[in-house]
Each structure stands twice: as structure tokens, then as C-alpha cells.
C-alpha positions in Angstrom: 176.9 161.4 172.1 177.8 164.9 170.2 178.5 168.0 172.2 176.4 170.6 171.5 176.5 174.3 172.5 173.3 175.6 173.6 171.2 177.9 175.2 169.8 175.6 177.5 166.1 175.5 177.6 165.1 178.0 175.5 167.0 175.7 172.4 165.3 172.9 173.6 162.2 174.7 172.9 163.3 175.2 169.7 164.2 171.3 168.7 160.7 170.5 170.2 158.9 173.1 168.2 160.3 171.2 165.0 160.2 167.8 166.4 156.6 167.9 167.2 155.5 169.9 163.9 156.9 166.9 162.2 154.3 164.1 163.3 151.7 166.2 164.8 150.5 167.5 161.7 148.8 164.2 160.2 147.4 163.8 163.7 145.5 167.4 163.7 144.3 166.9 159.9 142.5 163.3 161.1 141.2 165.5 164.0 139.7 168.2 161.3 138.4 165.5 159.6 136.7 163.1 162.3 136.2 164.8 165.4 135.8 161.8 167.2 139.5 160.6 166.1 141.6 160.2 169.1 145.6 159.4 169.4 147.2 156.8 171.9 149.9 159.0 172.1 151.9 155.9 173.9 155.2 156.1 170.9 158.7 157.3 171.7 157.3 160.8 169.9 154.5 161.4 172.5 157.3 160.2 175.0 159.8 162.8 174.2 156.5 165.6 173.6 154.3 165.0 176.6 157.5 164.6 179.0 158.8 167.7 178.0 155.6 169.6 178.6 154.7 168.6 181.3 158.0 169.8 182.6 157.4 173.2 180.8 153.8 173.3 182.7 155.5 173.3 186.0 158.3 176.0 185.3 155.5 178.1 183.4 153.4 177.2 186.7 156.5 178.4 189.2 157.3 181.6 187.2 153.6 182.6 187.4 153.3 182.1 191.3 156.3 184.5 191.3 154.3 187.1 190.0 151.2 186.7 191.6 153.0 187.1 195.2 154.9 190.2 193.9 151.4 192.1 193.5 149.0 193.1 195.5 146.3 190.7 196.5 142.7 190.9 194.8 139.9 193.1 196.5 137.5 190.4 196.6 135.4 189.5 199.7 136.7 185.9 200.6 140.2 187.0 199.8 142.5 188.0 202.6 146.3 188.8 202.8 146.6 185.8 204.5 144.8 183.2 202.5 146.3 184.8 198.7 150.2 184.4 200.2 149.9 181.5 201.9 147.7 179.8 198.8 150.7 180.9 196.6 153.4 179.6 199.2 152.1 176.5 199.3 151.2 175.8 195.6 155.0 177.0 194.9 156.5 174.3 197.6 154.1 171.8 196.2 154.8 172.4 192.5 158.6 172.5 193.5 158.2 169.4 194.1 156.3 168.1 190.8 159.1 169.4 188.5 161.8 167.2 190.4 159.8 164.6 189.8 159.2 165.1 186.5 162.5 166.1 185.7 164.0 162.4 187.0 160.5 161.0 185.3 161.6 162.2 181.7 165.3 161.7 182.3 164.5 158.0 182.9 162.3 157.4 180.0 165.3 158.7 177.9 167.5 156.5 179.0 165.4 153.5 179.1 164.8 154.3 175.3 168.4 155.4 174.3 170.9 153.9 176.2 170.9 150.7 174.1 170.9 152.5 170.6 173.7 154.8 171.7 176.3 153.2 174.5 174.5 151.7 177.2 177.0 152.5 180.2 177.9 156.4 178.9 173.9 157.4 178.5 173.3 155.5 181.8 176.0 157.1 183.7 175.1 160.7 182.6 171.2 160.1 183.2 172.1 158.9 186.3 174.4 161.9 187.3 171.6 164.2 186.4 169.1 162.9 188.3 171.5 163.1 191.2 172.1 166.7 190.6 168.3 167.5 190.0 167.1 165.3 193.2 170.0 167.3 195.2 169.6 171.0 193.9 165.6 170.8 194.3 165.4 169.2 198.1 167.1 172.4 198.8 166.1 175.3 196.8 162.9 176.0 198.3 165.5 176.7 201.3 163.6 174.0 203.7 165.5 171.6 203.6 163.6 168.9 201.4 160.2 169.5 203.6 158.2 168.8 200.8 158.7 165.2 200.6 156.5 162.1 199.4 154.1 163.1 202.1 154.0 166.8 200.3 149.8 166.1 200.6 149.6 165.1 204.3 150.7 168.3 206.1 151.1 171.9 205.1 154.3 173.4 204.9 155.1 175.1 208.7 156.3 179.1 208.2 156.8 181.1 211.2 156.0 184.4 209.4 153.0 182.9 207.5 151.6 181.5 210.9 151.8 185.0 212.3 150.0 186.4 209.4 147.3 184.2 209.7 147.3 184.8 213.8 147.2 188.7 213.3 144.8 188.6 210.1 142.2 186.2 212.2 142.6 189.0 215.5 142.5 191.8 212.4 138.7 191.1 212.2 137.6 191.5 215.7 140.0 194.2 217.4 141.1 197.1 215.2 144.7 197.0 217.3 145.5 194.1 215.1 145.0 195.9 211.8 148.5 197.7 212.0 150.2 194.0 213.3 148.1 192.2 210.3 149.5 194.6 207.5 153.3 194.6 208.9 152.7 190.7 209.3 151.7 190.3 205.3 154.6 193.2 204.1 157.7 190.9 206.3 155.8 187.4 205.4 155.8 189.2 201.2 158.9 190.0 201.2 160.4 187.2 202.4 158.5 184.6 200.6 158.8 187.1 197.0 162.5 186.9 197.4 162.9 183.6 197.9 161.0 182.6 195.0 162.4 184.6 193.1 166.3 183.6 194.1 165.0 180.0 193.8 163.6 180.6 190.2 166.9 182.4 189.0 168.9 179.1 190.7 166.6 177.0 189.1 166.8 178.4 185.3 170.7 177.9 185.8 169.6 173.9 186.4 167.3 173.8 183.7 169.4 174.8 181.2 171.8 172.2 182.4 169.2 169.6 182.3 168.5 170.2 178.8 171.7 170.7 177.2 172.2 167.1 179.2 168.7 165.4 177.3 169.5 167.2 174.2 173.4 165.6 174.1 171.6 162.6 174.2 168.4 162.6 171.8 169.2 165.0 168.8 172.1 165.1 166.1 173.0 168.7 164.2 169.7 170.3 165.5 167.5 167.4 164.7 166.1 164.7 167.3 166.8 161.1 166.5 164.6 158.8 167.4 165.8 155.1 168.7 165.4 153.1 166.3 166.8 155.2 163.9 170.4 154.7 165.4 170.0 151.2 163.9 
């Protein structure tokens, strides 16, 4: 495997801009001309693509709950404090846990596909090392301590300061005493939740970066990606 100095994600952008321009072109021309033209998509290309975007869908997704828990909620009828930071909280744990799967998902499928054509034991010792790191790194960087498991669906996430929010928001509706305790509820519940995101988002460009200088090393020669077979 050549070392390569990179910028991490953003130059694997880069190499899959190219890549994909490459063999999707034909495809969107047979589109053009036959509407009803459809793609497998099940070759090593549509491998290396659609694992990779999928994994950009999730950061793209992570980055985006960052922002909407920054700002103010909404001021819809249906919408409470309570309900937008707690929606957000829990989308954010949840897809936390979708890009560590996908992330050991697509590092898997690379090695399946290259170890052979390459060295067998190097690709599948550094594959495995990564996934190690990644699985590690994200049980952790939500900062609970890998509560969003395989069972991520059966029960919601516990927070003490987003259970008091919801407490003081429901009481909020009924008895005007509550207001003051719902609005300082939603400011501490904000806050905290805001900065942890965003510390966990910072932590987790610092891994990503990592991760693709790591699948980059492993698929792509002087700024081009190599498919398999053409090792051989």
C-alpha cells in the first residue's frame, strides 16, 4: 500500500468526485435516453460509491442536527421546547450510531475486495485495526457510554435534564409557575446537549479524516482509485 498525505475526508471527496464521474456518465446518458433504464449498481464501483455516501449522509445528517439545536425552535403550534430538543437528541444518538455501523460496513467490503489483490494479511490487519478504533471512539463519543446499542430502537435514550424539560414543559401548560422552570429547564437541557454535539462532531472529524486517509492507502494509487482486478 502507498502512503499518501491527505487532508482526510475532504480529499476523499475529491478521489470520489473523479472516480464516480468516470463510470457514471454512460449510466446517466442511457437514463436520458430510456427513462425506464435502471442500474444494478451491485459492481465493486457502486461498492466503493454507494458506501461512501452513505457514510457522507450520516456526517451531513450529524452536522445538521448540530445546527438545528443551536437555534431557536420553530413557532409552530405542535412544536414545544421540549419535543424540537429532545427530537434532535435523539435523532443525533441514533444516527451516531448508523455511521459506526457504516463506517465498519464499508471498511469490510474494502477488505473483502482488496486484501487478495494487494497483501492479504497487511490490508486485513489495518481494516481490522480501524474498525477497532471506529467501534471504540463512537461507543463513547456521544459521552453515554455506548447506550445506543443494537437495541438503539427499543428504548429512548434516558437524560436527566431532558426528562425535567419534558416534566416542567407538560406543568408549563396548566400552572403559569411552571413557565419560568420550563424556559430555564430548555436553556440548561440546550446548552448542554449543543455542546456536546458539537465537541463530539469536532472529535469525530479528527476520526474521519483518519478513516479515510486509512480506505484511501488502500484503494487509490497517485490520486486515482484502482479497482481489484486491476492489480492483476
Amino acid at each position: 500500500m502507498k502512503e499518501n498525505i491527505l487532508n482526510g475526508y475532504t480529499e476523499f471527496e475529491k478521489l470520489m468526485a473523479d472516480f464516480t464521474a468516470g463510470f457514471m456518465k454512460p449510466l446517466v446518458e442511457k437514463k436520458l435516453d430510456d427513462s425506464e433504464f435502471t442500474s444494478k449498481q451491485t459492481g465493486i464501483e457502486f461498492i466503493i460509491f454507494n458506501g461512501f455516501t452513505e457514510i457522507s449522509n450520516s456526517i451531513s445528517t450529524l452536522r445538521l442536527i448540530e445546527k438545528f439545536v443551536s437555534i431557536t425552535p420553530p413557532n409552530e403550534e405542535g412544536i414545544d421546547y421540549s419535543n424540537y430538543l429532545t427530537y434532535h437528541v435523539h435523532n443525533y444518538l441514533q444516527e451516531m450510531y448508523i455511521l459506526k455501523e457504516r463506517l465498519k460496513t464499508y471498511a469490510t467490503k474494502i477488505q473483502r475486495r482488496y486484501a487478495k489483490a494487494i497483501d492479504e494479511k497487511s490490508v486485513t490487519t489495518v481494516i481490522e485495526s480501524l474498525i477497532k478504533i471506529i467501534t471504540e471512539s463512537l461507543k463513547n463519543i456521544t459521552g453515554d457510554g455506548g447506550a445506543r446499542n443494537l437495541h438503539v430502537h427499543a428504548k429512548k435514550y434516558a437524560d436527566e435534564e431532558l426528562n425535567w424539560l419534558s416534566s416542567t414543559t407538560f406543568l408549563a401548560a396548566f400552572d403559569d409557575e411552571f413557565k419560568i422552570h420550563s424556559k430555564v429547564a430548555y436553556e440548561s437541557a440546550k446548552n448542554k446537549w449543543q455542546k456536546t454535539i458539537e465537541n463530539n462532531n469536532r472529535e469525530l472529524s479528527k476520526l474521519i479524516d483518519l478513516y479515510f486517509n486509512t480506505i484511501y492507502s488502500i484503494i487509490s494509487v497517485d490520486g486515482k482509485i484502482i479497482l481489484p482486478q486491476e492489480y492483476t
